[in-house]
TIFI-300152 format. One record per residue (C-alpha): y, x, z. Coordinates in steps of 0.05 Angstrom, whole numbers, padded with zeros to 5 digits, always signed. Example, Ala and Ser with C-alpha at 12.3 -4.5 7.8 and 13.67 -1.06 7.14 Angstrom:
BEGIN
-00090+00246+00156;-00021+00273+00143;
//
This chain:
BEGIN
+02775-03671+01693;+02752-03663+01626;+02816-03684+01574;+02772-03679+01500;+02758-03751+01475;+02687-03731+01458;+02682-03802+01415;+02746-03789+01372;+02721-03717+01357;+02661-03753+01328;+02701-03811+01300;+02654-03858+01337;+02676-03928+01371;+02666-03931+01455;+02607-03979+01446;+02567-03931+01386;+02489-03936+01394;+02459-03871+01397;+02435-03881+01320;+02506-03891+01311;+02523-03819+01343;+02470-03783+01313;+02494-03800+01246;+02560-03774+01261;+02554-03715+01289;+02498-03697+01234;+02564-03725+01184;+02608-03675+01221;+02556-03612+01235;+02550-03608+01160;+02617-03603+01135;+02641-03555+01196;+02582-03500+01199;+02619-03429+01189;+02558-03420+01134;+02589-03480+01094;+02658-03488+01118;+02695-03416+01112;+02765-03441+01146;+02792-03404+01194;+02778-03455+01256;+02712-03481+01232;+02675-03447+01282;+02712-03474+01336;+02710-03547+01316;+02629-03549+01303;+02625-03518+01374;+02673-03576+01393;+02625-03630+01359;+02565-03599+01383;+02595-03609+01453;+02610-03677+01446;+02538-03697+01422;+02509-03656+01467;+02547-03701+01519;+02551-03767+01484;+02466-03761+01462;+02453-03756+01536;+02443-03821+01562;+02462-03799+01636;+02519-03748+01612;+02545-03804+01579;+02563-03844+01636;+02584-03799+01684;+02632-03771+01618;+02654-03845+01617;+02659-03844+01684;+02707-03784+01692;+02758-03811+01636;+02762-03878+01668;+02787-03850+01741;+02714-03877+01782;+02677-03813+01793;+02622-03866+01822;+02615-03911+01762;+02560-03858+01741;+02523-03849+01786;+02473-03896+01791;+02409-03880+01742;+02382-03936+01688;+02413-03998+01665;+02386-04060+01686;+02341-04062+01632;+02318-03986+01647;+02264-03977+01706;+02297-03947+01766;+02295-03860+01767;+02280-03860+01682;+02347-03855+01649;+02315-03847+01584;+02268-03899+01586;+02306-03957+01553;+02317-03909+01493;+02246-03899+01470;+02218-03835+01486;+02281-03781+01453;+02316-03810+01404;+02344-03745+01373;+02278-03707+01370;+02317-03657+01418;+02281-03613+01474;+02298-03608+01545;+02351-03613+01574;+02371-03657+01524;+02310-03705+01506;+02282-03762+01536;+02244-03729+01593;+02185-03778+01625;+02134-03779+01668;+02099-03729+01628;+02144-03679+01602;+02188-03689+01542;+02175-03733+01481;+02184-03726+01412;+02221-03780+01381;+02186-03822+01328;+02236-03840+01281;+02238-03811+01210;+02272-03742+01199;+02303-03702+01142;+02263-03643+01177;+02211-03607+01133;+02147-03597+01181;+02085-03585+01147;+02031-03610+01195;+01950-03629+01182;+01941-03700+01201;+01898-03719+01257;+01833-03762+01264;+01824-03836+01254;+01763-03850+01309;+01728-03915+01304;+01679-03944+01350;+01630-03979+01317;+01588-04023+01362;+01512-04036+01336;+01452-04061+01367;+01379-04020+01380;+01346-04044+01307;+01413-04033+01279;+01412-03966+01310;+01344-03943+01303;+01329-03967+01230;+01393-03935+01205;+01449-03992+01174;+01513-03995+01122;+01579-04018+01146;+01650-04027+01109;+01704-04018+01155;+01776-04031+01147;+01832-03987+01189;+01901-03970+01187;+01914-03893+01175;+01979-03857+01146;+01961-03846+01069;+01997-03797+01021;+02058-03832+00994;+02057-03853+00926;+02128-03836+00892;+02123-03771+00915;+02060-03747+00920;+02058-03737+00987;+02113-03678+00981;+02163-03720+01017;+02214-03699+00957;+02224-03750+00883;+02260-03693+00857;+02269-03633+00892;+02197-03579+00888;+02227-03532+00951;+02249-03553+01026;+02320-03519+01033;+02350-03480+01087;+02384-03535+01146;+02460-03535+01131;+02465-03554+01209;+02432-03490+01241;+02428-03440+01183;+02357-03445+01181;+02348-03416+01256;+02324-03475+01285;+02375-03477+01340;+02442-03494+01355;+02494-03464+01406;+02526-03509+01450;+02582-03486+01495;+02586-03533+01563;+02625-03497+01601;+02691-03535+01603;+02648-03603+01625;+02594-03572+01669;+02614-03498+01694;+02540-03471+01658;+02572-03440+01599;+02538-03432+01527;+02458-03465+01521;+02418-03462+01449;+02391-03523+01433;+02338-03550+01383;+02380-03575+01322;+02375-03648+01310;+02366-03650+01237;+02309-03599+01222;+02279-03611+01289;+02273-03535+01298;+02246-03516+01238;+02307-03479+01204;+02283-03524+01140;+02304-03592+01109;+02270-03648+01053;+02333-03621+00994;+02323-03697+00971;+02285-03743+01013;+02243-03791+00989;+02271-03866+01001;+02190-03900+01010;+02159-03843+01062;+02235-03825+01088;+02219-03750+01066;+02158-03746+01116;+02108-03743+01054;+02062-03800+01086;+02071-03883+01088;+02028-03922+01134;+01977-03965+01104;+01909-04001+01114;+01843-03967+01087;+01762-03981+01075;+01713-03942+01081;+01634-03949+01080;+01597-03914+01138;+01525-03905+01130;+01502-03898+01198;+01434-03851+01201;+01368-03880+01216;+01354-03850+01296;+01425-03853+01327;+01438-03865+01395;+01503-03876+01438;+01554-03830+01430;+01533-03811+01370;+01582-03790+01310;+01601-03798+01232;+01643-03754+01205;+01680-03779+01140;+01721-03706+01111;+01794-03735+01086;+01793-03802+01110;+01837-03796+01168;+01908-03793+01174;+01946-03748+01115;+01986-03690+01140;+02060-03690+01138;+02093-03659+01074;+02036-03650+01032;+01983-03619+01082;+01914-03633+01092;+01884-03703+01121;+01849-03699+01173;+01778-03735+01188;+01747-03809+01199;+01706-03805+01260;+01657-03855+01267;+01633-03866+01341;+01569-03902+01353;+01555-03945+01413;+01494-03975+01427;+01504-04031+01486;+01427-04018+01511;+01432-03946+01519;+01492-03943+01565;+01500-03964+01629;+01544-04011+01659;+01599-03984+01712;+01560-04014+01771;+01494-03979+01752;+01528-03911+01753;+01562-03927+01807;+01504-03950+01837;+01460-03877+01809;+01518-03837+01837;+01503-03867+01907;+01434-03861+01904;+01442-03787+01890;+01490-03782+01955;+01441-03801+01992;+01379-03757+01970;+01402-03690+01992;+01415-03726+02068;+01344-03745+02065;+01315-03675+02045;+01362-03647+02109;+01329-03705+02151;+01266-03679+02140;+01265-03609+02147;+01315-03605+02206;+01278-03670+02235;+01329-03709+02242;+01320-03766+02196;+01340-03820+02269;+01406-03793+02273;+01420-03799+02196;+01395-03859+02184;+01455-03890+02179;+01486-03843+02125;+01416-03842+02080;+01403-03924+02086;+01477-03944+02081;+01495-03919+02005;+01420-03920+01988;+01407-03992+01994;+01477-04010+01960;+01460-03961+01899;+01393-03996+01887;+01433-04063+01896;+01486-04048+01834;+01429-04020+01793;+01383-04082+01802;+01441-04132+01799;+01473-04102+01730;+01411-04111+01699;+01359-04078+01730;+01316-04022+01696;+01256-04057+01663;+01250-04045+01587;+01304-03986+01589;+01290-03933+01531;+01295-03850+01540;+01369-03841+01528;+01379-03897+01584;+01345-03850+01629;+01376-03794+01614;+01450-03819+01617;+01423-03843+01688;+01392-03772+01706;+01458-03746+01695;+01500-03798+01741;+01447-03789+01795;+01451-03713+01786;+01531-03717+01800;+01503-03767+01861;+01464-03704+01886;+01524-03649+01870;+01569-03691+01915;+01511-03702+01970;+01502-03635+01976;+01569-03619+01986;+01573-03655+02045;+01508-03650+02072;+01512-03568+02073;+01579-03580+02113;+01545-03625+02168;+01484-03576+02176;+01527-03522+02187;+01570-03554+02238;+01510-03581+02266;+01482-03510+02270;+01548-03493+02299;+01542-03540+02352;+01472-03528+02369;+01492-03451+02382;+01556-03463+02416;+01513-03512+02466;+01464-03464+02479;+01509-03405+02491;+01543-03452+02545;+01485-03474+02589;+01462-03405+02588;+01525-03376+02616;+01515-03434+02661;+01453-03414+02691;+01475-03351+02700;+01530-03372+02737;+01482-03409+02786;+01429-03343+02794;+01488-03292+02814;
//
């Protein structure tokens, strides 16, 4: 059993949120790195605190550490709270709430998340694009038309500049990690797998922090905020279609470059509903059956296969609005559904000739072995 009270090394109460950790051990990390702190047992007491968060962040570690000290080695064992969905420990913390990577974040369904909350850590990043889908008519579409459009997108912050620094010009080195990035954790004591680097929580593995962040953006360099803009949408588009606005999309973390406002045109007449490429798709499935019916001649015995999706792809074409009055691109969005129809069709159809083919062979080979058999 493991005898270090992890919450009085980081002067923490038994019921501390996780916010309430963090703090702490970032509190505690700063005063007792061997790069600040030159006493003699500095370097074992930051290893100490780095243990205990390392324990205390993890949601599951956490409990089974609680678990240990109280005398139930069960208590643990069981993952999620009842307000946490059964097999995702994590899940009732919002994605990783220290920005750490495995082992230590919040590990989903798809691989670890980043945590979303704001961070002293200076990470200079181009900001992504803002797409908009911008639904018009065919006049609207084919004539060409103006349109204001309002959107929320992160903007440069104001008080400073988009630097993420009032008063400071310069990130500085992290005073947790020493500007490596990384942190060395030594877990042997609790879990027999000795020392593990980890990604430090306060730079978020960049070695670099905001010296003096800002108190509006929260040192990221970027506030979120609601924009317009005036699209002029070409005369001539068609669905799918795009408008590219340079600079209007989201600003880039600690003074980068924005990124773009990507305006996506859809015209309602031009695409087709799901049940009419459903309906194309099936169509196509059915053509290549057909084409083997007639050269093999045996369009009787795959009647059933060519008829069946045939007659139910012209019925979800007709019934989602048929295909009177449809213009080119229409077509062509249909050409390629009914081409992915045929692809499939094909597929299949090649695999029945061949064991038909198979079949044919193996039959004859048999009755003439038969007959001669019978002769002798």
């Amino acid at each position: 059993m493991n005898d270090k009270d992890y919450y009085a090394i980081l002067e923490v109460e038994h019921d501390a949120t996780t916010e309430e950790i963090r703090k702490a051990f970032q509190k505690k990390a700063r005063k007792l790195h061997p790069d600040v702190n030159k006493a003699p047992d500095a370097e074992e007491r930051f290893k100490e605190v780095s243990e205990a968060y390392a324990v205390l962040s993890d949601d599951d570690k956490r409990r089974r550490y609680d678990a240990m000290r109280s005398g139930n080695p069960f208590a643990g064992a069981s993952y999620g709270s009842p307000n946490q969905p059964q097999g995702d420990p994590f899940a009732g913390m919002g994605a990783d709430p220290f920005g750490w990577g495995f082992p230590f974040g919040g590990v989903g369904a798809y691989g670890t998340q980043r945590s979303a909350r704001r961070s002293r850590s200076y990470n200079p990043q181009a900001g992504g694009d803002v797409v908009y889908q911008l639904e018009l008519d065919a006049e609207q579409a084919k004539k060409g038309c103006r349109r204001g459009v309002t959107y929320q997108r992160y903007v440069s912050c104001d008080v400073c500049h988009g630097a993420g620094s009032v008063h400071a010009d310069h990130a500085k080195t992290c005073p947790t990690c020493g500007g490596s990035g990384h942190i060395s954790v030594d877990l042997a004591i609790l879990f027999g797998i000795g020392v593990m680097n980890m990604v430090c929580p306060e730079c978020e593995g960049t070695g670099k922090v905001v010296a003096d962040p800002c108190d509006s953006c929260g040192g990221t360099g970027r506030v979120l905020s609601a924009s317009e803009i005036v699209v002029d949408v070409p005369a001539g588009s068609h669905d799918g279609d795009t408008v590219r606005v340079k600079g209007m999309g989201n600003a880039g973390t600690n003074g980068s470059s924005s990124g773009d406002f990507v305006c996506r045109v859809g015209v309602s007449t031009e695409r087709l509903g799901p049940r009419q490429a459903q309906g194309f798709q099936m169509i196509g499935f059915a053509l290549p059956f057909l084409i083997l019916g007639l050269i093999l001649n045996v369009l009787a015995q795959l009647a059933v296969i060519i008829l069946a999706p045939l007659a139910l792809g012209v019925w979800l074409v007709v019934s989602d609005g048929g295909v009177l009055g449809r213009g080119a691109v229409w077509w062509k969005n249909a050409a390629r559904y009914l081409g992915n129809g045929v692809m499939n069709g094909a597929t299949v159809a090649v695999f029945v000739a061949l064991m038909v083919s198979c079949m044919s062979g193996f039959g004859s080979s048999g009755y003439g072995t038969g007959s001669g058999d019978v002769r002798a």
